[in-house]
C-alpha positions as CSV (number, residue, x, y, z in Angstrom):
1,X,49.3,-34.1,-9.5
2,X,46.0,-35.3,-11.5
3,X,44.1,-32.4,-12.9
4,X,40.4,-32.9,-11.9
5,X,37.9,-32.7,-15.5
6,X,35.0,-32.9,-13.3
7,X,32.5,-30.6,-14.7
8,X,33.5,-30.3,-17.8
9,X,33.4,-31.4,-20.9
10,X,36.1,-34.3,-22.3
11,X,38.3,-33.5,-25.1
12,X,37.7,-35.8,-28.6
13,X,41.5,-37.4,-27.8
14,X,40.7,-38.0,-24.3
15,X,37.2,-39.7,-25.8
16,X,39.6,-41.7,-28.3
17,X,41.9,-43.1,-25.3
18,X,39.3,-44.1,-23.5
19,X,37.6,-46.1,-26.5
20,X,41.0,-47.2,-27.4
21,X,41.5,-49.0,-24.0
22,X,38.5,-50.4,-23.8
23,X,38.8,-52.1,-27.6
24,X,42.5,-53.6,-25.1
25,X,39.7,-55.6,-23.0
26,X,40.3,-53.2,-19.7
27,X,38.3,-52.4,-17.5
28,X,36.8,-49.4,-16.3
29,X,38.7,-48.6,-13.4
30,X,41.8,-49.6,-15.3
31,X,40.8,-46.9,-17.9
32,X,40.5,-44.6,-14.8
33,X,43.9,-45.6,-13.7
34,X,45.4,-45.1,-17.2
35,X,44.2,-41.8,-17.7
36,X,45.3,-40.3,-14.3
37,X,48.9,-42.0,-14.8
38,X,49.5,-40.6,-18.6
39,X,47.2,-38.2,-19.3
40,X,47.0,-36.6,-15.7
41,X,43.0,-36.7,-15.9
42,X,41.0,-37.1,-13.1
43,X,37.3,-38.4,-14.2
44,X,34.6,-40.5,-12.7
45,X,34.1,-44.1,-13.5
46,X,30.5,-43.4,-14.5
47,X,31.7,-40.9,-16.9
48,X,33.8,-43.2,-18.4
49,X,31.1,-45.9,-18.3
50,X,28.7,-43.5,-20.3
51,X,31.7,-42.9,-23.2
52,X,32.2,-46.7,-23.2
53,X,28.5,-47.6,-23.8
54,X,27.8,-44.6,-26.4
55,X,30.6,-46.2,-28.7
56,X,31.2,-42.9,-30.2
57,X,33.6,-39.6,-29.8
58,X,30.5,-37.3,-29.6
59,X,27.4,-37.1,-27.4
60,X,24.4,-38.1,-28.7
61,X,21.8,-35.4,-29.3
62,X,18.4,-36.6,-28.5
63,X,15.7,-38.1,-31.3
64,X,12.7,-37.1,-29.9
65,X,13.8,-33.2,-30.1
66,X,13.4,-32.8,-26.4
67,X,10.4,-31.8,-24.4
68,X,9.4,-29.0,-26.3
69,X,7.9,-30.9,-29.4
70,X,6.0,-33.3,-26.8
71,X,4.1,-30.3,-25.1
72,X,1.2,-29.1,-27.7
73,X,-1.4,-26.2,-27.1
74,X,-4.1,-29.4,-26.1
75,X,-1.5,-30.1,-23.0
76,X,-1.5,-26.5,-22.1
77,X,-4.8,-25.7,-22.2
78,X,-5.6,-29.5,-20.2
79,X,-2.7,-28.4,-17.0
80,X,-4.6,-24.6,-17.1
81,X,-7.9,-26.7,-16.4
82,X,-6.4,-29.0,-13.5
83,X,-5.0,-25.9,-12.1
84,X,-7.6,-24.3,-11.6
85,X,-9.8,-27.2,-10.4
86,X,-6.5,-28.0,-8.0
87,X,-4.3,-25.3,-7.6
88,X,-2.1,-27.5,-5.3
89,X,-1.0,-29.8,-7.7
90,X,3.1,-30.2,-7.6
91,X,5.2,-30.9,-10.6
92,X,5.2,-34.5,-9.5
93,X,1.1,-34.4,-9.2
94,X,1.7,-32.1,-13.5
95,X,4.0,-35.2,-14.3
96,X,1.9,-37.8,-13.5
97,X,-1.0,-36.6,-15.0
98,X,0.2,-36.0,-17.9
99,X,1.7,-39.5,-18.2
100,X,-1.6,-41.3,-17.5
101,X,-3.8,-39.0,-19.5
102,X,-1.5,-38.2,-22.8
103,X,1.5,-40.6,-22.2
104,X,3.6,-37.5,-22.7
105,X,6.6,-37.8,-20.4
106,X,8.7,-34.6,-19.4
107,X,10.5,-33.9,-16.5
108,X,10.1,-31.9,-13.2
109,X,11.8,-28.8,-13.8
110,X,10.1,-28.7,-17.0
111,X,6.8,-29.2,-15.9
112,X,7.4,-26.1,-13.6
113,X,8.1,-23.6,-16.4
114,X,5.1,-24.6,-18.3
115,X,3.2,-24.3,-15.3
116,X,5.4,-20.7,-14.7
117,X,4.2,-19.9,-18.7
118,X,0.8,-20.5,-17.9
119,X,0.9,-17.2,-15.5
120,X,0.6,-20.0,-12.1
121,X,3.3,-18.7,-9.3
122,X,4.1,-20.1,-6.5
123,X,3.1,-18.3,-2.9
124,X,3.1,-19.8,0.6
125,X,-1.1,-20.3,1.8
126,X,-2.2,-17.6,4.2
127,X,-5.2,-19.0,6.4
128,X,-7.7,-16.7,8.6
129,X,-10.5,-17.3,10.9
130,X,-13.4,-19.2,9.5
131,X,-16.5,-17.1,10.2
132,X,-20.3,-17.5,9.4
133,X,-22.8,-15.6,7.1
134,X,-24.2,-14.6,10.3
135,X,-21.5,-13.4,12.4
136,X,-20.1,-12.0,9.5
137,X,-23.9,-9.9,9.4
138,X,-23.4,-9.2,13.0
139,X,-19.8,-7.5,12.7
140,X,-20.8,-5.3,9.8
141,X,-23.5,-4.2,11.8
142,X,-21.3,-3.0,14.5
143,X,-18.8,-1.2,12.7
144,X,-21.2,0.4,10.7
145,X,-22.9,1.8,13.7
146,X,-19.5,2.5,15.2
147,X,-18.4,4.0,11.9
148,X,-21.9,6.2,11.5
149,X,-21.4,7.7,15.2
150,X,-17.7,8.3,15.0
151,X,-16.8,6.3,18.1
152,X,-13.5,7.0,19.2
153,X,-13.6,4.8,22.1
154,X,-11.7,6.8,24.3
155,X,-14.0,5.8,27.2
156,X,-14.2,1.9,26.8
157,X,-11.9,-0.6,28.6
158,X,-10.8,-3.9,26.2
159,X,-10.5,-7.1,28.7
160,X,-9.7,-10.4,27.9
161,X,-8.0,-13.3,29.4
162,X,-5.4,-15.8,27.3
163,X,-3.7,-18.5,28.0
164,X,0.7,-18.4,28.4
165,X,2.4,-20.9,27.7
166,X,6.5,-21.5,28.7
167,X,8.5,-21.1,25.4
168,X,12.1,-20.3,25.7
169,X,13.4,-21.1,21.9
170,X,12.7,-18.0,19.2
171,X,11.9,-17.7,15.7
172,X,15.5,-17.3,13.7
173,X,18.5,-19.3,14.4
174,X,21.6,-18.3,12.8
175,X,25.1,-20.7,12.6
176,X,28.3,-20.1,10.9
177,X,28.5,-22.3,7.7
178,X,31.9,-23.3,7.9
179,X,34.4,-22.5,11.7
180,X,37.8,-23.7,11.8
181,X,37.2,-26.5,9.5
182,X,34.2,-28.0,10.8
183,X,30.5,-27.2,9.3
184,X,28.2,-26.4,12.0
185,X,24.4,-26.2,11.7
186,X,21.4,-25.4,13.7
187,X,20.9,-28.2,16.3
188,X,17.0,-29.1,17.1
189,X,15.7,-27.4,20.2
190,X,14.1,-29.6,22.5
191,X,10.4,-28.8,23.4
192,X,8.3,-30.4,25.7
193,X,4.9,-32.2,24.6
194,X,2.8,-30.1,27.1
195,X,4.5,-26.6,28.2
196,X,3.9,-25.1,31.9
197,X,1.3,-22.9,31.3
198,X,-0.7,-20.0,33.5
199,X,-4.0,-18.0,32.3
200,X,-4.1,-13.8,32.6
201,X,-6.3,-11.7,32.7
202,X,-6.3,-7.9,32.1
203,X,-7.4,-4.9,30.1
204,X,-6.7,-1.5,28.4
205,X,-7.8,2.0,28.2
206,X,-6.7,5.3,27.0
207,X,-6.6,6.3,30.7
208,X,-3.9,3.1,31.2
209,X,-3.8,-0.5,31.7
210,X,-5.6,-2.4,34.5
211,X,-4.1,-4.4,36.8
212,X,-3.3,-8.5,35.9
213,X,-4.3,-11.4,37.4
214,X,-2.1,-14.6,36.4
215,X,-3.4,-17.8,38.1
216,X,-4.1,-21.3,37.1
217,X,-6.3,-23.8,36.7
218,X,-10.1,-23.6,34.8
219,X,-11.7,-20.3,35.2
220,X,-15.8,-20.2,35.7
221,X,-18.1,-17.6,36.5
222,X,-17.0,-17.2,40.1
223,X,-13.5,-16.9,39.4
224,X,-14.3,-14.4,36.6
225,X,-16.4,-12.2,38.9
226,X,-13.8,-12.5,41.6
227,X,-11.0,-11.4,39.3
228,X,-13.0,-8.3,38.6
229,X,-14.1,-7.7,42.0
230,X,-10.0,-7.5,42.2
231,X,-8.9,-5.7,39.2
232,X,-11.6,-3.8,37.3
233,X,-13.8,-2.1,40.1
234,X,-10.6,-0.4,41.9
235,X,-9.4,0.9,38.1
236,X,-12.9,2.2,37.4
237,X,-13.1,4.0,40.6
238,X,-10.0,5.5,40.1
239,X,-9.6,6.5,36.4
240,X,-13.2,6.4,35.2
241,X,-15.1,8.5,37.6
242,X,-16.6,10.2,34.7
243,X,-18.5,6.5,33.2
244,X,-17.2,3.7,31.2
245,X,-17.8,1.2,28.7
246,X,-16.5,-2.5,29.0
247,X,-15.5,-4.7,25.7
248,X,-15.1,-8.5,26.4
249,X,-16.0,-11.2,24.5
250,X,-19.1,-13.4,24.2
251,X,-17.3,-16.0,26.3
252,X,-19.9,-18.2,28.4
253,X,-18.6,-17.4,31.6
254,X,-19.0,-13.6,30.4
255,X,-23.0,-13.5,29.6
256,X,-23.6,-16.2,32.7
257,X,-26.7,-15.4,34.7
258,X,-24.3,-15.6,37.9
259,X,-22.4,-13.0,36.1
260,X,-24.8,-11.1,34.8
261,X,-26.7,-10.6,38.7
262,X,-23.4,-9.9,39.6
263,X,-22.9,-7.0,37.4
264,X,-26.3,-5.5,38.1
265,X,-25.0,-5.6,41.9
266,X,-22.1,-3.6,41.4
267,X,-24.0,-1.3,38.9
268,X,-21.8,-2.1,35.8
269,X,-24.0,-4.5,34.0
270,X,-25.3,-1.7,32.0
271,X,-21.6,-0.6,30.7
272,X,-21.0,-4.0,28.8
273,X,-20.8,-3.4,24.9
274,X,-22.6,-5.5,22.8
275,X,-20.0,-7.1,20.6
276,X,-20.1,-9.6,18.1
277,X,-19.1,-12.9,18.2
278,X,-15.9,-14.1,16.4
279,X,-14.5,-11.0,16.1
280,X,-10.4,-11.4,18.0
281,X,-9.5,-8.4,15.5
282,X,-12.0,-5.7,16.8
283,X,-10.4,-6.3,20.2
284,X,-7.2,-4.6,20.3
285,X,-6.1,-6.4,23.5
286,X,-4.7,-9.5,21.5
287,X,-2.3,-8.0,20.0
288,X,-1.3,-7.1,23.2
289,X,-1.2,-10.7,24.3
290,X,0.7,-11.4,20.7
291,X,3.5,-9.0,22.1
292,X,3.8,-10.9,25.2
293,X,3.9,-13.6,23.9
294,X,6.9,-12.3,21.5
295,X,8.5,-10.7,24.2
296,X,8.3,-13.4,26.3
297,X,10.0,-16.1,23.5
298,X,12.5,-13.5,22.5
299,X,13.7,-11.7,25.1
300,X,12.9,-13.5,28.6
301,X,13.3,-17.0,27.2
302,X,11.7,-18.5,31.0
303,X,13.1,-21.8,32.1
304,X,10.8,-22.0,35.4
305,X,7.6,-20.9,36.4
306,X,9.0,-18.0,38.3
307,X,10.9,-17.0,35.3
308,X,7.6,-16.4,33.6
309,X,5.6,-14.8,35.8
310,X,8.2,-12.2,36.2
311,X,8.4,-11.6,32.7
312,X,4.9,-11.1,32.3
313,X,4.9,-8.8,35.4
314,X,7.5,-6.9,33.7
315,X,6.0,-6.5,30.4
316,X,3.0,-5.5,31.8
317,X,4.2,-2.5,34.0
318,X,5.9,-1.6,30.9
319,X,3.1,-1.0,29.4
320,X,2.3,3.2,29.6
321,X,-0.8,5.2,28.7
322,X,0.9,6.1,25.5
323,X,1.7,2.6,24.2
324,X,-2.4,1.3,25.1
325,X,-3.5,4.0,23.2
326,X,-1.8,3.1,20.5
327,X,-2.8,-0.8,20.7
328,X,-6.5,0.9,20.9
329,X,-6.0,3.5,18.0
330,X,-5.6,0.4,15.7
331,X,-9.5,-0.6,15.7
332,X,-10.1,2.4,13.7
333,X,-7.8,0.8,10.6
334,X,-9.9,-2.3,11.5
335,X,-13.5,-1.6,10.9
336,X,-13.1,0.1,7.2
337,X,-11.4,-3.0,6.4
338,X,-14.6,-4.7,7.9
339,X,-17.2,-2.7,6.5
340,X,-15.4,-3.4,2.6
341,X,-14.6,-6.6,2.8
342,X,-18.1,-7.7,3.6
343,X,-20.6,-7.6,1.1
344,X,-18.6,-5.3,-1.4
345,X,-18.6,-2.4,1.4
346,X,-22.7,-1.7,1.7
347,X,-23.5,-0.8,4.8
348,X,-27.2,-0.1,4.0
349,X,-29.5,-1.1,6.5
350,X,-32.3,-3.4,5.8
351,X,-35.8,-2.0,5.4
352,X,-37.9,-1.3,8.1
353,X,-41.3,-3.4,8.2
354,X,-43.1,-0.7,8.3
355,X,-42.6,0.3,4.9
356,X,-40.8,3.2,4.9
357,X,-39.3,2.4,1.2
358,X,-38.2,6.4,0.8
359,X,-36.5,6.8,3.7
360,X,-34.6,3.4,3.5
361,X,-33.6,4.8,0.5
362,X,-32.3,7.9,1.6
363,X,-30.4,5.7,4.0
364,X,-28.8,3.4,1.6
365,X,-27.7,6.2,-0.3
366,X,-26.2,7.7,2.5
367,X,-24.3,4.9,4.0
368,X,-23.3,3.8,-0.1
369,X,-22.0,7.3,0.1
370,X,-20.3,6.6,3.5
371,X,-18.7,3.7,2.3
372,X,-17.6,5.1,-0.8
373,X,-15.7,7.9,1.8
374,X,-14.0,4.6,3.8
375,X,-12.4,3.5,0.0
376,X,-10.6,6.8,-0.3
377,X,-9.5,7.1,3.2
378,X,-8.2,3.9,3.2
379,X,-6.6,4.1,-0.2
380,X,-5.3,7.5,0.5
381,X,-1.6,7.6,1.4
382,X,0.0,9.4,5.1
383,X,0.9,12.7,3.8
384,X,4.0,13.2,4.6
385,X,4.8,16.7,6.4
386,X,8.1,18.7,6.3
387,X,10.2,20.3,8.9
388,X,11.2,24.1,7.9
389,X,14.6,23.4,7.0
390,X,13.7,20.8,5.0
391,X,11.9,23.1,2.8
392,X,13.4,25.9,3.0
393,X,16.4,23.8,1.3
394,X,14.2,21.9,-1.1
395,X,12.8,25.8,-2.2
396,X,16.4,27.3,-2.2
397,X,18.0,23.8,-4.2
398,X,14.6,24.5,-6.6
399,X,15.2,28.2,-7.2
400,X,18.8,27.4,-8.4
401,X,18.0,24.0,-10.7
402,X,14.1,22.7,-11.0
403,X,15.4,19.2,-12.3
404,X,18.3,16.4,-10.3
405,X,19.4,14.0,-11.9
406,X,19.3,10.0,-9.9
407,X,23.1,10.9,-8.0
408,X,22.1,14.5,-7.2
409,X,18.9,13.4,-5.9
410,X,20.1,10.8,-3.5
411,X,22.7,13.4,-2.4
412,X,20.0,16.1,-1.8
413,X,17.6,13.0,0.3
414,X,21.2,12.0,2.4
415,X,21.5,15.6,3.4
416,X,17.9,16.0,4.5
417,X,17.0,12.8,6.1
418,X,14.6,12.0,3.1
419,X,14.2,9.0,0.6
420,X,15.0,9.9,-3.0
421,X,10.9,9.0,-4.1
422,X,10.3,12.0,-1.4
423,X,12.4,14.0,-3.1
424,X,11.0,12.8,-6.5
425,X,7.6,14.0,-6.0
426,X,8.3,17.3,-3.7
427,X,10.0,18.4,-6.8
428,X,7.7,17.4,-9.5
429,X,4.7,19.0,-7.0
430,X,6.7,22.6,-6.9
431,X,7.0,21.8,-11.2
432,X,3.3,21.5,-11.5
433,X,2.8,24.2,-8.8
434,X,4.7,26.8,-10.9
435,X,3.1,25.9,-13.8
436,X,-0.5,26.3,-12.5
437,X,0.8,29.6,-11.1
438,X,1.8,31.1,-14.8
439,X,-1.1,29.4,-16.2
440,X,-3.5,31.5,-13.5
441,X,-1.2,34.8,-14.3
442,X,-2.0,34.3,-18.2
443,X,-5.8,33.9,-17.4
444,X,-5.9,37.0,-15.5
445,X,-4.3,39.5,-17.7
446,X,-6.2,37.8,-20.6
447,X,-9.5,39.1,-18.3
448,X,-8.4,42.3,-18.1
449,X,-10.2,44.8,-20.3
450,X,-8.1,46.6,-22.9
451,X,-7.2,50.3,-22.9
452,X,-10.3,52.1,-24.3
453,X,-9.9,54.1,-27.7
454,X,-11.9,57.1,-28.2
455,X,-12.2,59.1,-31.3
456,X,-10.7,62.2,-31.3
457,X,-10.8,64.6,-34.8
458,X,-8.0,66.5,-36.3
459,X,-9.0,69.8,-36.5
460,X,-5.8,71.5,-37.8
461,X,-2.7,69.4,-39.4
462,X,0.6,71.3,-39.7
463,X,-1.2,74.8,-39.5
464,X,-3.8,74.0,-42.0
465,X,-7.4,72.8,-41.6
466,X,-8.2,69.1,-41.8
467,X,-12.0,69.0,-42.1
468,X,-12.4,70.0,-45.7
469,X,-13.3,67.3,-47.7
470,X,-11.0,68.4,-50.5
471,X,-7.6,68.6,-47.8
472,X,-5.1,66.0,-49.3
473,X,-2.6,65.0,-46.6
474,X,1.3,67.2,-47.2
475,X,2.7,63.7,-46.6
476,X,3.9,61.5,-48.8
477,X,1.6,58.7,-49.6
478,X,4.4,55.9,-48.9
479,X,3.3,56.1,-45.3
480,X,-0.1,54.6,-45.9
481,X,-1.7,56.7,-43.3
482,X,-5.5,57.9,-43.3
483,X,-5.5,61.6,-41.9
484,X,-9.2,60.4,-40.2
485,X,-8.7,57.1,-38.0
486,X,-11.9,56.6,-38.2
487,X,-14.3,55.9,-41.4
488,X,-17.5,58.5,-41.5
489,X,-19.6,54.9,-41.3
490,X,-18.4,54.0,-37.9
491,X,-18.0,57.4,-37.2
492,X,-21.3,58.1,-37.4
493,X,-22.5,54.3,-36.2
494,X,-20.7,55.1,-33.1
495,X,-22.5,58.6,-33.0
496,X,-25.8,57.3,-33.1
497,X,-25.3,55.4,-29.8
498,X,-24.2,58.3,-27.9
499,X,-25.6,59.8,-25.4
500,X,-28.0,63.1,-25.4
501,X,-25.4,65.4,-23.5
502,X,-22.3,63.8,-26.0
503,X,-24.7,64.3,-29.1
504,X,-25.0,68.1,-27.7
505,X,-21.2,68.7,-27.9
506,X,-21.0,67.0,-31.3
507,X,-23.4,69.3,-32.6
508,X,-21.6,72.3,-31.4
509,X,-18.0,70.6,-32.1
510,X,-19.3,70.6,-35.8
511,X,-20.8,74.2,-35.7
512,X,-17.4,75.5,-34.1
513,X,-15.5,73.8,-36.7
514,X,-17.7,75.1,-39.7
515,X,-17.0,78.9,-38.2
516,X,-13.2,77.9,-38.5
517,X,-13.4,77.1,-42.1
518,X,-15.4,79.9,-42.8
519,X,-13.1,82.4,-40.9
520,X,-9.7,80.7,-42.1
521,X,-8.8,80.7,-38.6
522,X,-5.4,78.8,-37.8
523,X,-5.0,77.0,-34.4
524,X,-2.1,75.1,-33.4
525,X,-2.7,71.7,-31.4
């Protein structure tokens, strides 16, 4: 059996058979033939065609010295500047351009590592909602005012309506690459041009979740106040006895003068938020509809229009106090992000027109140092909080070794239900903790005054007077020891700042020693 040489380089005898047949007058498939019958080699013809027209037992190496030496700092500097004017541009687009401008040709994959060298990488484009300078002034103006009076919205119901439509394919397919011999991949999943569809409508609270209202068709300002003649008023008077707040968009049917009369019927027209417009994120209802939606494509998979109701019905009576709270709790990660994203994070107000410069002032400075506040708070990590056991094990693993190595770490996270970093930094926090403890320790008993030393005179040294000034010391002088501690200068410096009463009993220390002397009186200390 033919050994296959595909892939891999051709040995120079193999090189010389092949030139050696062709110099016989065969042919290229003959050469193929030849070398499969006597040298059990299996190559390609257009390998063989390539050896044929070199004419020679090794590869050429190429003249030009590749694409290096063509690319120069001029070409680097020119694809940095069409870069940046185009950051879309493709290899192809980097190839052309530098044909036509230079006539430098390189190829594809090496016009993508110059374009890697040049710091450009590659990322898939991320689009948002287009907004206006003055929307954009409107929506900072409402989180700052819902920032500066520390709404927590606990009291306001979020309505909106959407539109479903009937999607029963998901998001990730998966197939076996290779089953019993046959590859089998993904088929294409049919989808209709123009999907069943039905409208809801429906809204949140920390108190619950209002009742829905699925139906069809083009909803107006009738419809609209029916649906909440339906839905919101029997909620209200049941949960919110206490007042509410509604949230809803700027939607025409919404600010209608049908709708609005309505509203000041019922007595709720004062209850509607102001709210800016183009603002989907400071509503925390459509990410509601977005897990529908989700839940709906993934899980339910409807085939018919009864199919999707029911899922919707379902979703929505799963939906409990706890989980809309949530949904509502994310606004407050929403308007920091707001507030900083919009004119570098100042949330100063603009002056008043009646000239009040200082106490704009006061007020810039106040919200600049508000705003400075929503940076940290935002930057600032969850701390994270441990059980008991957990530290009572992290103190008890501590007191025995203060330092774990990667495995012992690892271990110690497995056992606790931790990840290593966790680990990591509880221990080098209980390092710097012990630390700051001795260094606190040393500071203290370096504040502490030091034993006082007082000044006491030998009267009498091994039954002998020591006041005379002509007593040597019995000792030998090896010692170096001065029978007086203290000089007769600071003796006597220290004697002039004492008190009255302490110069009395110097006065009749000295007298009483004096008699001593004169008596040769011997006393024993």
């Amino acid at each position: 059996m033919a050994s296959s040489d595909r892939g891999k380089r051709l040995s120079v005898e193999t090189r010389k058979f092949i030139l050696a047949r062709k110099s016989d007058g065969l042919s290229v498939q003959r050469i193929k033939s030849e070398l499969k019958k006597c040298l059990l080699i299996d190559v390609s013809r257009q390998t063989i065609y390539n050896i044929v027209s070199h004419g020679s037992l090794v590869r050429r190496r190429s003249t030009n010295g590749g694409n290096a030496t063509k690319i120069r700092p001029v070409h680097m500097r020119f694809l940095n500047i069409w870069l940046s004017k185009n950051n879309e541009l493709t290899s192809k687009d980097i190839v052309d351009k530098l044909r036509s401008t230079f006539g430098v040709g390189i190829s594809h994959g090496y016009a993508r590592i110059i374009r890697r060298k040049l710091g450009w990488m590659k990322s898939t484009g991320k689009y948002c909602q287009l907004i206006s300078n003055k929307n954009k002034a409107a929506r900072k103006a409402w989180c700052c005012d819902a920032w500066h009076r520390r709404d927590t919205f606990e009291d306001v119901i979020f309505c909106d309506e959407s539109s479903i439509e009937m999607n029963s394919n998901g998001r990730l397919f998966f197939h076996r690459e290779r089953s019993a011999g046959f590859s089998k991949t993904t088929t294409k999943r049919s989808k209709p041009k123009h999907s069943y569809k039905v409208n809801v409508w429906a809204g949140i609270s920390y108190r619950g979740r209002t009742p829905i209202c699925i139906f069809t068709g083009i909803m107006d300002s009738v419809i609209f106040q029916q649906i909440l003649q339906d839905n919101l008023l029997p909620f209200v008077q049941r949960e919110f006895i206490d007042g509410f707040r509604l949230y809803q968009d700027n939607d025409s049917k919404h600010n209608s003068r049908s709708t609005q009369e309505w509203m000041r019927q019922v007595g709720i027209l004062d209850t509607v938020m102001k709210t800016p417009a183009s603002s989907p994120d400071l509503n925390p209802i459509e990410n509601v509809w977005a897990s529908l939606k989700l839940h709906l494509q993934t899980k339910v998979k409807p085939k018919r229009k009864e199919d999707l109701v029911r899922g919707i019905q379902e979703f929505w009576k799963s939906l409990t106090p706890e989980s809309c709270r949530k949904y509502i709790e994310h606004i407050h990660k929403v308007i920091p992000h707001v507030i900083l994203n919009n004119d570098n994070g100042n949330c100063s107000q603009a002056s008043s027109p009646n000239g009040d410069n200082d106490s704009d002032k006061v007020k810039s400075e106040n919200n600049t140092t508000e705003c400075s506040l929503i940076k940290q708070r935002s930057r600032r990590k969850p701390r994270v909080l441990f059980s008991q056991a957990q530290v009572y094990e992290l103190e008890r693993r501590f007191k025995n070794q203060r330092y774990l190595s990667a495995p012992e770490r690892e271990q110690l996270a497995n056992m606790l239900k931790l990840t290593s970093t966790q680990v990591k930094i509880w221990f080098q926090n209980r390092r710097y903790k012990c630390k700051r403890q001795r260094q606190d320790k040393s500071l203290e008993l370096s504040a502490m005054q030091p034993p006082r030393r007082v000044a006491v005179p030998v009267l009498v040294r091994d039954g002998k007077p020591c006041m005379s000034q002509n007593v040597t010391p019995s000792y030998s002088a090896p010692y170096n020891v001065n029978p007086f501690a203290y000089s007769t200068q600071s003796y006597n410096s220290m004697g002039n700042h004492m008190s009255p009463v302490a110069q009395m009993n110097q006065i009749q220390q000295n007298s009483y020693m004096a008699n001593s002397q004169i008596n040769h009186a011997i006393r024993t200390w």
